[in-house]
DRENLUM-233700 format. One line per field, with one value per residue (C-alpha): x, y, z; residue number from 1. Coordinates in pm, 1 decimal, decimal comma. Layout:
u [X/...] $
v [Y/...] $
w [Z/...] $
num [NUM/...] $
end
This chain:
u [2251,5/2048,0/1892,5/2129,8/2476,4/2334,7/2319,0/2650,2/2828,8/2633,5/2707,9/3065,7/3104,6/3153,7/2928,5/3045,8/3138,7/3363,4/3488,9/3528,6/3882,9/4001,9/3895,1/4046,9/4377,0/4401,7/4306,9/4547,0/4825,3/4777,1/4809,9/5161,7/5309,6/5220,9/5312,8/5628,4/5697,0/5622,3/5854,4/6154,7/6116,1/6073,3/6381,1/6621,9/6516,0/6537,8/6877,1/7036,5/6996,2/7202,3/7023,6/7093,1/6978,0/6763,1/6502,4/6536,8/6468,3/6077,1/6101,8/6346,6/6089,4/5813,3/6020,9/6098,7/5730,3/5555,1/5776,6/5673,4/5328,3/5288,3/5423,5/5171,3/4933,6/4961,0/5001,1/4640,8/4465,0/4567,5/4532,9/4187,8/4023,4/4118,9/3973,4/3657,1/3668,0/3750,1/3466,3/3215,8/3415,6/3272,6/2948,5/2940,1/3099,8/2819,5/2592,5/2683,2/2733,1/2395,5/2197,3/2418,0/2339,4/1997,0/2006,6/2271,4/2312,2/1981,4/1945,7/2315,5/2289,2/2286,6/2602,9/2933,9/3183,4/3463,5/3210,7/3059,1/3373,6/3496,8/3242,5/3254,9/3584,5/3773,9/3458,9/3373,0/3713,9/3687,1/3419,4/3688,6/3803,2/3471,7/3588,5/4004,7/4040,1/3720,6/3534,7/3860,6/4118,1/3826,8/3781,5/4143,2/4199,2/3922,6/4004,2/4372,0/4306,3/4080,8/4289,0/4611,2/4410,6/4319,3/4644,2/4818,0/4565,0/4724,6/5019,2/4894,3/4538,4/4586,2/4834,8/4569,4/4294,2/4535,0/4620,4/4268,9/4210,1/4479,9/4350,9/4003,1/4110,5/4373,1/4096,8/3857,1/4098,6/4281,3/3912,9/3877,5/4113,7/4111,1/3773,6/3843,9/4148,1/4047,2/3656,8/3577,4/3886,6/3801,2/3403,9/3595,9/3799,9/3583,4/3405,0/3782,4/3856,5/3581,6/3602,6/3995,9/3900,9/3617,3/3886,9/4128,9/3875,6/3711,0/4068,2/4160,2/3875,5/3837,9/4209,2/4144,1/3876,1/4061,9/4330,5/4093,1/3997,1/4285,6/4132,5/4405,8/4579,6/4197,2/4110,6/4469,6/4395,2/4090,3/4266,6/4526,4/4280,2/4106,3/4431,3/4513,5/4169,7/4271,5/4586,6/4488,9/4273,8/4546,9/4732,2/4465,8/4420,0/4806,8/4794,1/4587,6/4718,3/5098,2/4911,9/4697,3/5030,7/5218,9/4948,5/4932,2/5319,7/5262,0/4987,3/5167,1/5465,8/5222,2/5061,6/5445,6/5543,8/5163,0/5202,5/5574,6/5436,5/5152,1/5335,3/5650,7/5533,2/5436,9/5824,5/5987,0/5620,0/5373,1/5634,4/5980,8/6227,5/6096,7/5736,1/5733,8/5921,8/5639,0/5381,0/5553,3/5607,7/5268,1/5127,1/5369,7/5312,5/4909,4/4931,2/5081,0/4764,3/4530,7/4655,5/4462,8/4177,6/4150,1/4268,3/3977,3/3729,6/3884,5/3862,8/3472,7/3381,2/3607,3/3376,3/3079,2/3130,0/3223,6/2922,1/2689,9/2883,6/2768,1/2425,0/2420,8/2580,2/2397,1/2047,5/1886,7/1561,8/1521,5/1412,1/1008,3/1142,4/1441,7/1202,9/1277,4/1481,5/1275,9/1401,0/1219,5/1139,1/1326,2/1217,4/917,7/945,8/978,5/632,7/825,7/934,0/1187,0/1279,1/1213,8/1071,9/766,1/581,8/609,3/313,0/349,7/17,1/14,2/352,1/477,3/871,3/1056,4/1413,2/1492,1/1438,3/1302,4/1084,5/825,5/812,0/1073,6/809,2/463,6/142,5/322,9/219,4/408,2/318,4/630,5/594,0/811,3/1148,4/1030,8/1307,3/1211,9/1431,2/1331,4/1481,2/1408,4/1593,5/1804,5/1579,6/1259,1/1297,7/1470,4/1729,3/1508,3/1271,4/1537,6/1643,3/1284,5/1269,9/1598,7/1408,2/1675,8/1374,2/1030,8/721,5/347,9/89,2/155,8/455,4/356,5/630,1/475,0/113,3/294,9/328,9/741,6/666,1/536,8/807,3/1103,0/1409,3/1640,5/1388,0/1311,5/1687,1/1730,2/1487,3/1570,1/1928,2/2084,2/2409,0/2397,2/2574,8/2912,8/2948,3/3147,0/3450,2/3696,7/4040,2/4147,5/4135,7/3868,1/3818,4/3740,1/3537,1/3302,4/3317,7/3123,5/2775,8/2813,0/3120,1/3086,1/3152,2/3503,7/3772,3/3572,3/3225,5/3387,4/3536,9/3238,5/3031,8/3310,6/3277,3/2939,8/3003,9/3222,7/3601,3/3658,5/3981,5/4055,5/4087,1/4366,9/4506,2/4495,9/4683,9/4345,3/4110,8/4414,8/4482,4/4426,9/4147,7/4244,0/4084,3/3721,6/3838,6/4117,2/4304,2/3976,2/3804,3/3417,3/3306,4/3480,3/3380,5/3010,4/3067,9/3203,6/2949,1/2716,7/2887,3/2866,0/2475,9/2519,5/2672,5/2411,0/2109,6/1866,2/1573,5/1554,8/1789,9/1785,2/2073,3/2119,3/2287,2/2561,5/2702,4/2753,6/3110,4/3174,1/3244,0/2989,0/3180,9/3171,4/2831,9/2607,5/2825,1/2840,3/2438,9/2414,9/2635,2/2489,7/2123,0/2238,4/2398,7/2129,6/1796,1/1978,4/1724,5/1483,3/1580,8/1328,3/1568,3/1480,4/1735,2/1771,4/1974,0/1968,9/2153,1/1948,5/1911,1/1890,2/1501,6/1569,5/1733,3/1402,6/1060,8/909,7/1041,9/892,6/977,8/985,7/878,5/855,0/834,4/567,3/555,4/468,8/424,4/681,2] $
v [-2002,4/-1934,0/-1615,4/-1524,9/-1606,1/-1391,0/-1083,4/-1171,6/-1118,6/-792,8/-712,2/-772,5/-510,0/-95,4/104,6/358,0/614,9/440,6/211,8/472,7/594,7/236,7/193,6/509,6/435,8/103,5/174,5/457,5/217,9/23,2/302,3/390,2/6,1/44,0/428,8/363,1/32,8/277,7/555,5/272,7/179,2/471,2/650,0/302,5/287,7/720,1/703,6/462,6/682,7/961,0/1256,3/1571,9/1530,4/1771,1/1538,9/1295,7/1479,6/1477,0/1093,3/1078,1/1278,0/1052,2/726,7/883,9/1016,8/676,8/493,4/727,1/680,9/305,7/323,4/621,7/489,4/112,7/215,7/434,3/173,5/-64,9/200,5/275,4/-22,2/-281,4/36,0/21,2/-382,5/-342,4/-171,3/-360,1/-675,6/-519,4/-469,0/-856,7/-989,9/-780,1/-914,6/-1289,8/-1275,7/-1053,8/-1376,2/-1643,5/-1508,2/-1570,3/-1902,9/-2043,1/-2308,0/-2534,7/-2362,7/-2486,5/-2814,3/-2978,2/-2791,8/-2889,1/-2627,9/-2682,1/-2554,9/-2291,5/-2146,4/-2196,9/-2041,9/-1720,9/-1668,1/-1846,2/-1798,7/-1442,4/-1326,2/-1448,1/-1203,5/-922,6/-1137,7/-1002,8/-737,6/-710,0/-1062,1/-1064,2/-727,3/-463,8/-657,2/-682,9/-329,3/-234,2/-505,8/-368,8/4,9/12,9/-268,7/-5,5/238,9/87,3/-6,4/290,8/452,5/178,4/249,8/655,6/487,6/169,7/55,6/-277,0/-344,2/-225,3/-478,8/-777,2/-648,8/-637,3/-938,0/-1107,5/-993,0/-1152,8/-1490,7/-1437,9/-1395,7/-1691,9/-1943,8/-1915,4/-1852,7/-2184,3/-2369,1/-2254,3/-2420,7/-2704,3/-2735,3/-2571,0/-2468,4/-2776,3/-2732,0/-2389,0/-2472,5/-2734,0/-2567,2/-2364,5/-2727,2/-2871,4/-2624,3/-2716,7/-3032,3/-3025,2/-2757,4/-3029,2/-3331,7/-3086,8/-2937,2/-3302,0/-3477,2/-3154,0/-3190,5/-3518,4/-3627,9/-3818,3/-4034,9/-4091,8/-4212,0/-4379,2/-4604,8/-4637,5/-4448,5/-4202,6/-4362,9/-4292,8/-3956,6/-3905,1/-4082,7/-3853,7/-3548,9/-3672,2/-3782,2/-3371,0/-3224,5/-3443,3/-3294,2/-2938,2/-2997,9/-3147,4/-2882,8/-2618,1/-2813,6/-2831,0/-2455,1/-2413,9/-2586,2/-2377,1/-2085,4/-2138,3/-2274,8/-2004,1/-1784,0/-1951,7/-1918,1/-1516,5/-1512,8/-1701,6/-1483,9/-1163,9/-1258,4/-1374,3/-993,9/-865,9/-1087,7/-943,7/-626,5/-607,2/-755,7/-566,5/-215,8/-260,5/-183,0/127,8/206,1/507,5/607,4/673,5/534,3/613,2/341,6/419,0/441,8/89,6/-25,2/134,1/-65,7/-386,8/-344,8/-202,9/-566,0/-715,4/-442,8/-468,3/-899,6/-846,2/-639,7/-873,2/-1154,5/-1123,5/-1163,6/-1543,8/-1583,6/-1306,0/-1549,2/-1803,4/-1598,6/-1554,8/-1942,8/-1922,1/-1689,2/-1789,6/-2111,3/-1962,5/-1720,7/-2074,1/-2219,7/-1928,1/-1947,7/-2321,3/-2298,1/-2030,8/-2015,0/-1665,3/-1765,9/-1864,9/-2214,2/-2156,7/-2450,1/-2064,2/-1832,0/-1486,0/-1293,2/-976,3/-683,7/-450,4/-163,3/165,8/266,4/-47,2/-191,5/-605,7/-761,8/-992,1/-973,5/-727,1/-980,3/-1383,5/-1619,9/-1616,1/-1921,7/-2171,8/-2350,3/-2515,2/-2634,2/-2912,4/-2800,4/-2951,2/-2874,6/-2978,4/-2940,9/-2792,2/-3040,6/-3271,6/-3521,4/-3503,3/-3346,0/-3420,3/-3291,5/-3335,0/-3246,0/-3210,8/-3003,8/-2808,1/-2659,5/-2513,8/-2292,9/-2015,6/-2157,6/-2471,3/-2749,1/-3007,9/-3307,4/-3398,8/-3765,9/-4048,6/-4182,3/-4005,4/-3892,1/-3850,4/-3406,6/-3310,8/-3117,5/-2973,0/-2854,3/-2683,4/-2544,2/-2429,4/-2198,1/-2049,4/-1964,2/-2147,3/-2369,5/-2233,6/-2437,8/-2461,5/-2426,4/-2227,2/-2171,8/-1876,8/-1726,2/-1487,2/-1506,9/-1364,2/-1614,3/-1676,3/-1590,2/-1250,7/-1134,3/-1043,3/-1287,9/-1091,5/-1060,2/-1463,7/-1511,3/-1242,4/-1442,9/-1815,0/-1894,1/-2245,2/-2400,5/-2710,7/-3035,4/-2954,2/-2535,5/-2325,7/-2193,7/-1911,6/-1974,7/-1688,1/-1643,0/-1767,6/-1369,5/-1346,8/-1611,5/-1489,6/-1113,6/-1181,1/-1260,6/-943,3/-718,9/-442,9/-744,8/-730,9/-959,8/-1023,7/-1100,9/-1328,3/-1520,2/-1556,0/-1676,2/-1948,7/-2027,7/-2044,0/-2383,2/-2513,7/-2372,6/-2180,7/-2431,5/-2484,4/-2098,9/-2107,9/-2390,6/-2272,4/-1900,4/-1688,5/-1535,3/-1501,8/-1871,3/-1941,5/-2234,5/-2345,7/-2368,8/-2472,4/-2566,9/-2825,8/-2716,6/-2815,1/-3130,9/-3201,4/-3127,9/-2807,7/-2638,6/-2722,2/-2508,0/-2253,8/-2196,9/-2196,9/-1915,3/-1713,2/-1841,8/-1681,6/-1364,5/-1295,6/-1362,0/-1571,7/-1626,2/-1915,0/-2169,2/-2469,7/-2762,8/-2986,7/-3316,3/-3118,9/-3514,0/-3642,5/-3544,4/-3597,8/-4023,5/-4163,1/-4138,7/-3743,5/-3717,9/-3651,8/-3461,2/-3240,7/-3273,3/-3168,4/-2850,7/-2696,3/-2732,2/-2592,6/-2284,0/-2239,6/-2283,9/-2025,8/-1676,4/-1876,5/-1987,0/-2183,5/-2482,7/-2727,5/-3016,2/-3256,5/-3540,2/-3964,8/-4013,0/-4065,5/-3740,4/-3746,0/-3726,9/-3383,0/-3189,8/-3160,6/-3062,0/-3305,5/-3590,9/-3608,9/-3850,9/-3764,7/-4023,5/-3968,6/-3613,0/-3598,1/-3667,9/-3991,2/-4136,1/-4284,3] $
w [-2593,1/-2247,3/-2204,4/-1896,5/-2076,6/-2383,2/-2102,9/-1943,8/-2297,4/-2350,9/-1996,3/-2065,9/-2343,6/-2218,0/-2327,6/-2645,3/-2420,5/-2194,7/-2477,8/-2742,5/-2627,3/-2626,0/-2998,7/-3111,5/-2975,8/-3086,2/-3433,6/-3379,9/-3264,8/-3556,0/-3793,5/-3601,2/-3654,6/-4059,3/-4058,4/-3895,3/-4135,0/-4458,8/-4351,6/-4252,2/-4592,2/-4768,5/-4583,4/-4623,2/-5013,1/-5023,7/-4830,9/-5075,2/-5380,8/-5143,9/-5207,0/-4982,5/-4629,6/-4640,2/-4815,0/-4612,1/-4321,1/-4337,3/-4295,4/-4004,6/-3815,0/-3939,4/-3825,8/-3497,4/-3442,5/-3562,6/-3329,8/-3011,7/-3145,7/-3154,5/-2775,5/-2673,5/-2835,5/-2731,6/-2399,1/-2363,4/-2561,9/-2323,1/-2024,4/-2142,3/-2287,7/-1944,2/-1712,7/-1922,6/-1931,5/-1518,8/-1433,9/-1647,0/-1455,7/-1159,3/-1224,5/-1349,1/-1050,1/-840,2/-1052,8/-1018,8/-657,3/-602,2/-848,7/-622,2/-227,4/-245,1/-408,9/-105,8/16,4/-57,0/-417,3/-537,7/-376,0/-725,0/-877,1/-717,1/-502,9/-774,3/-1081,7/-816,1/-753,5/-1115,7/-1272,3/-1004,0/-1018,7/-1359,2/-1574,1/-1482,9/-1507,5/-1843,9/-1938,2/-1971,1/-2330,5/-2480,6/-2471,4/-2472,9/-2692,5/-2936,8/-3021,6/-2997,6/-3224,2/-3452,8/-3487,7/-3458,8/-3716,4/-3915,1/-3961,5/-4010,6/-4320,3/-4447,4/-4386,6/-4534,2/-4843,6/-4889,9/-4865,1/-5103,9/-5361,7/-5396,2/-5539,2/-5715,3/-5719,8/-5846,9/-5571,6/-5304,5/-5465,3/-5421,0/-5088,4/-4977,6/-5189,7/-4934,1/-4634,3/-4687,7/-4804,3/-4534,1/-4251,3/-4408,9/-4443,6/-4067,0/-3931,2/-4110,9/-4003,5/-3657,6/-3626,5/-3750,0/-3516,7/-3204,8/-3212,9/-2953,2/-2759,4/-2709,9/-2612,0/-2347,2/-2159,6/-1938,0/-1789,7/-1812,1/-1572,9/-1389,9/-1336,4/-1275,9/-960,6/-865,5/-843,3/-653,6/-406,8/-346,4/-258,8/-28,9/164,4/206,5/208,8/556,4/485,6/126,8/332,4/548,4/288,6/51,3/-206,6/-237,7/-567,3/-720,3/-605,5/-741,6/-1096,7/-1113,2/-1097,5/-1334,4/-1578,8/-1536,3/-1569,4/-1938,9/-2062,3/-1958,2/-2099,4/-2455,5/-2469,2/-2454,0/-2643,7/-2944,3/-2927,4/-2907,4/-3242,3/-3374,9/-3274,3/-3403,8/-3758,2/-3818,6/-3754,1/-3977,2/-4234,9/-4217,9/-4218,3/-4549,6/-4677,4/-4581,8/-4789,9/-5097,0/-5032,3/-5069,3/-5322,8/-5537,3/-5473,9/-5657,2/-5943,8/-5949,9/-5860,8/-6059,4/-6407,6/-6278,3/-6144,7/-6325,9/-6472,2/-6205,6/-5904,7/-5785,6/-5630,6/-5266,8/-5314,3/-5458,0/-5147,1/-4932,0/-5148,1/-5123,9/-4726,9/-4628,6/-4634,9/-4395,9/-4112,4/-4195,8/-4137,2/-3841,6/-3714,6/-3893,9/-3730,4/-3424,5/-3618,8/-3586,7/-3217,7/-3160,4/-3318,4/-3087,5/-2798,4/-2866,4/-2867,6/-2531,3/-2381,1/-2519,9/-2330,3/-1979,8/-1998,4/-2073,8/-1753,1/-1530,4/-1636,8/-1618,1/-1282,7/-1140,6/-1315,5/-1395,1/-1241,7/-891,3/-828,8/-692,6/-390,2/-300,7/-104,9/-238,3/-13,6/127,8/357,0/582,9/511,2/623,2/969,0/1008,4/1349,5/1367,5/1431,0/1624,3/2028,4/2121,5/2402,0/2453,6/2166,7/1983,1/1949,7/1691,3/1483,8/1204,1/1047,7/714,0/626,4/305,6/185,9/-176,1/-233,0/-549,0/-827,1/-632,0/-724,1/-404,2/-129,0/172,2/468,2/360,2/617,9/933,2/1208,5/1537,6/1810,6/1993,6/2275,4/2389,9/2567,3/2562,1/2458,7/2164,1/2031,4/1685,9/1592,6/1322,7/1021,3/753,2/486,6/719,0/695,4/995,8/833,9/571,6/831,6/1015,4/661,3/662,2/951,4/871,1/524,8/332,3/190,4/144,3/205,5/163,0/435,8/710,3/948,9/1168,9/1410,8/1678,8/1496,5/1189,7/872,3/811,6/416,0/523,9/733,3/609,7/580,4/796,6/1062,5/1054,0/1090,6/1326,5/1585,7/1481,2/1461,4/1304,2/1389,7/1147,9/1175,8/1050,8/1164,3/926,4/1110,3/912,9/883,5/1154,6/1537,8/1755,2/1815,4/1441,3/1440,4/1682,8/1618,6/1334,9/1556,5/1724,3/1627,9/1904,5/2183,8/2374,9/2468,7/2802,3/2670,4/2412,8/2663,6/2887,8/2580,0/2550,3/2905,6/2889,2/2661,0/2837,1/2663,0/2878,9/3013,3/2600,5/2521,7/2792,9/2699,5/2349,6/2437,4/2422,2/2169,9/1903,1/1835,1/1497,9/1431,1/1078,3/800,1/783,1/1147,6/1107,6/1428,8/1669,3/1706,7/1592,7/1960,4/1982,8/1650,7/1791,4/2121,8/1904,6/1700,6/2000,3/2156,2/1817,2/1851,1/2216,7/2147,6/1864,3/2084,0/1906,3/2070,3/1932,2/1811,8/1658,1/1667,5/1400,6/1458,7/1717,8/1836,4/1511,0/1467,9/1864,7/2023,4/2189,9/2508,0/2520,5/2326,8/2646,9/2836,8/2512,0/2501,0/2846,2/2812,5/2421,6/2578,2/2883,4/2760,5/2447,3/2671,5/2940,4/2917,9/2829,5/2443,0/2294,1/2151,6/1912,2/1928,1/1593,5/1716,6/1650,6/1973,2/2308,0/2471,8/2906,9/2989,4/3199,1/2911,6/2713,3/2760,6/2449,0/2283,7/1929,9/1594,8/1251,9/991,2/609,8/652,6/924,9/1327,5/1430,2/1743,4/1996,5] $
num [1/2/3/4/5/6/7/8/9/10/11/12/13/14/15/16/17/18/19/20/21/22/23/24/25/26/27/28/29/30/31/32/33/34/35/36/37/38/39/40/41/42/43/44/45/46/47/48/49/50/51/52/53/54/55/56/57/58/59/60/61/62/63/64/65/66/67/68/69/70/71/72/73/74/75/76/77/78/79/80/81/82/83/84/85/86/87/88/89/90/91/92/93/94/95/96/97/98/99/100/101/102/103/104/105/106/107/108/109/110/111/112/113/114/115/116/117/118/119/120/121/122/123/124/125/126/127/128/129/130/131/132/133/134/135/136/137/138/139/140/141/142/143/144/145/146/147/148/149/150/151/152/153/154/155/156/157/158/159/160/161/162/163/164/165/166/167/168/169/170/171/172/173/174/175/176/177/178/179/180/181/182/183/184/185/186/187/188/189/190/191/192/193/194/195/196/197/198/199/200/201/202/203/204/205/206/207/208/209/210/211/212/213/214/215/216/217/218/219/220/221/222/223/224/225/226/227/228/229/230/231/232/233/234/235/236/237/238/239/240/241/242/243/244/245/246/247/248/249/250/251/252/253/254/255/256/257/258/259/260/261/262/263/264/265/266/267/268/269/270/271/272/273/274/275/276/277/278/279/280/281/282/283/284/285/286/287/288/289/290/291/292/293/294/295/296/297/298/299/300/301/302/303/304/305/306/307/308/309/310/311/312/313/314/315/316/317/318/319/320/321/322/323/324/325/326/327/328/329/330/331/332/333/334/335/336/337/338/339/340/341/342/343/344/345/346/347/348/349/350/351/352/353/354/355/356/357/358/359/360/361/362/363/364/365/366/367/368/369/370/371/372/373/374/375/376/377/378/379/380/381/382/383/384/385/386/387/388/389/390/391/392/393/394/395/396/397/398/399/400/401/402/403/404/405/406/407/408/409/410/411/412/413/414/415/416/417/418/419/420/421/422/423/424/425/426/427/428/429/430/431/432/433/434/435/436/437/438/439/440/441/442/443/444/445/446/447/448/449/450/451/452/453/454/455/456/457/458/459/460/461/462/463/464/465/466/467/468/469/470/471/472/473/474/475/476/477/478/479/480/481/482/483/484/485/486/487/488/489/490/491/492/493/494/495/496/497/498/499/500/501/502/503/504/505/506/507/508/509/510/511/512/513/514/515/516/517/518/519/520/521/522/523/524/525/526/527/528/529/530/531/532/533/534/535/536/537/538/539/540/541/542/543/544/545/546/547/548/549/550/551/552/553/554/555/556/557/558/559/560] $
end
């Protein structure tokens, strides 16, 4: 087991202060359910030799106070164990999302969204089984067989050892044969999940080109085929569930059926009529405890595998490719201009994506002045994007990209992305109002500056058209074409400030036809103040929107 899903499970379990009430009433709960089954049976059996009522009073106030008991009690063990689980939930959650920020987006790019978001939020809710499922039946179960051993042997001794004699071959055989039956199923169904939330999520998201292609019935087979693992599975540890039920229903009636063999010699000598009753009942109500035992065990290998997803899926160590993610410190001013860009120089710059074989950008070199205007063009695969990624410090690099005189690895990662801003090649828009979507960049702005940013980009004729800031954009952007989710994006770019911004592919979702006239308006409204922009683009760019035309080729600038 990895390092990291060894910590999550230890992480997962409340520390003996906070999980100490829990215990106690459980164990106490347990105690109530056989205390409440002895006095039934002693006061039925008592009753039926009609003695005075007077002695059977003592065990109609036991019945009654056993059965408020197992109710108080049930209800604070469950009360206090899931508040200590909840708040070690939150701590884990913190935990995964505070190991997962810095690694996004370039440090995930090998694990897909579906086993991202299953692990974050299927597999981490999970955790709380540690917990609730594995390590408190087990101790419930635990004390109240000792207990109820202990109190059968007062009465007959030889009845206690079968009963404990029961309980172990009880718990090795189910724990047996719910290994056998279920132990893979229950390993499984955490990447089951997984990949049933990876079919869903890929034929959501790309339902029109699917359809495009008349690869629907496919997409539709694959998810299918996901949801028949999940669901054999479930079914296996189903199985093994009801079986290993059936089997402690069986052993708690051979624990009965001992313990009156055992115990009835003793009747009229060392044991009246009702005591023997309690000894032969005991067992049942003590099964019934014990037989979360093996659906705890289960529980575990469940676990165990959705705390190995989240470390496979999110890896405790950050990928040496990740830059680590620095902040400045309280009260330092930035090195950087207040106002205006800083120049750019990149000198022998080499960059590797995570697990990457070589190096995507390998000795190139940069000289950008302050709001000048570049367009960077070549093939796919020749570093464009990953350079961009690079001065947004999604990547880090080797040799030297200095910003304002001051190396990007020294300053700190909020200040980098403070002063250079990226609006990639398909811009992430939130499934809320255009307001909300541009709030974000700068959330003290009003209804009139957000408009004027839009106008600046040309929507201005759109946002009426559309009923105002309120209109809803859909998710990820459905409700707005290619084009449109570009300006957007530039007017959050606007609103923030960036000195310096840098547009990756901003055509490619946009016709040919309206391609320029899109061109002419994002370099228009970025370069305005001044903006240094650097423009990644394939298509042909009008001569008197850019200062420098230069072309990337395996990684490095070559010559036009």
């Amino acid at each position: 087991m990895r390092a990291g899903a060894r910590a999550l499970l230890r992480q997962a379990v409340p520390s003996p202060r906070r999980g100490a009430p829990g215990v106690a009433a459980g164990i106490l709960q347990a105690v109530s359910t056989v205390a409440l089954l002895a006095c039934s049976a002693y006061l039925i059996t008592r009753a039926s030799e009609q003695p005075p009522v007077l002695y059977l009073s003592m065990a109609v106030v036991g019945v009654r106070a056993f059965a408020l008991a197992k109710a108080v009690f049930r209800y604070l063990e469950r009360y206090a164990s899931h508040d200590a689980v909840f708040r070690q939930l939150s701590d884990i959650r913190v935990g995964v999302l505070a190991r997962l920020i810095p690694l996004a987006p370039d440090g995930l790019s090998r694990s897909r969204r579906g086993s991202v978001l299953s692990a974050v939020v299927d597999d981490v809710d999970d955790m709380q089984n540690v917990w609730l499922r594995a390590r408190l039946p087990l101790l419930t179960s635990a004390g109240v067989s000792l207990a109820s051993v202990v109190f059968v042997a007062f009465f007959s001794v030889p009845a206690a050892v079968w009963l404990l004699v029961s309980l172990v071959l009880c718990v090795v055989v189910s724990v047996a044969l719910s290994s056998a039956v279920a132990a893979r199923s229950d390993r499984e169904l955490s990447p089951r999940r997984a990949r049933l939330a990876d079919a869903a999520i890929d034929y959501v998201q790309s339902l029109d080109v699917l359809t495009a292609y008349g690869a629907l019935p496919a997409a539709q087979e694959r998810i299918h085929a996901a949801d028949a693992e999940l669901t054999r599975a479930q079914r296996a540890r189903a199985v093994a569930e009801s079986s290993v039920s059936a089997l402690n229903g069986l052993f708690a009636g051979a624990a009965s059926l001992g313990a009156l063999v055992l115990a009835a010699p003793a009747l009229g000598i060392t044991l009246s009529g009702p005591m023997l009753a309690v000894v032969v009942l005991v067992p049942l109500a003590v099964f019934e405890v014990v037989a979360s035992l093996p659906l705890a065990l289960a529980s575990r290998r469940s676990v165990r595998a959705s705390a190995e997803r989240i470390a496979a899926t999110i890896p405790d160590e950050r990928p040496p490719e990740i830059p680590a993610d620095s902040e400045p410190r309280q009260g330092e001013p930035s090195p950087l201009p207040a106002t205006g860009p800083a120049a750019l120089t990149l000198s022998d710059l080499r960059v590797r994506w995570p697990g990457a074989a070589s190096a995507t950008i390998d000795g190139l070199d940069l000289d950008v002045r302050p709001g000048e205007r570049v367009w960077l063009d070549g093939e796919s695969g020749s570093g464009k994007t990953t350079l961009a990624h690079t001065l947004v410090r999604f990547l880090g690099y080797e040799g030297s990209a200095r910003l304002g005189g001051h190396e990007l690895s020294a300053l700190p990662t909020r200040t980098v992305r403070e002063h250079i801003g990226l609006i990639e090649q398909t811009p992430y828009l939130f499934n809320d109002t255009i307001r909300q979507n541009l709030l974000f960049a700068r959330d003290t702005a009003d209804g009139e500056e957000l408009e004027h940013a839009l106008q600046l980009v040309g929507l201005g004729d759109w946002l009426a058209e559309r009923g105002g800031l309120d209109a809803r954009v859909g998710e990820r952007g459905a409700l707005v074409s290619g084009g449109q989710a570009q300006r957007i994006a530039l007017a959050r770019a606007l609103l923030h400030e960036f000195p310096i911004l840098v547009l990756d592919e901003p055509t490619a979702n946009v016709d040919q036809q309206h391609a320029e006239s899109l061109l002419t308006e994002l370099l228009g409204a970025a370069a305005r103040g001044g903006r240094t922009v650097i423009l990644i683009s394939h298509d042909d760019v009008p001569e008197h929107l850019v200062d420098r035309r230069l072309r990337m080729a395996s990684g490095r600038l070559a010559a036009r």
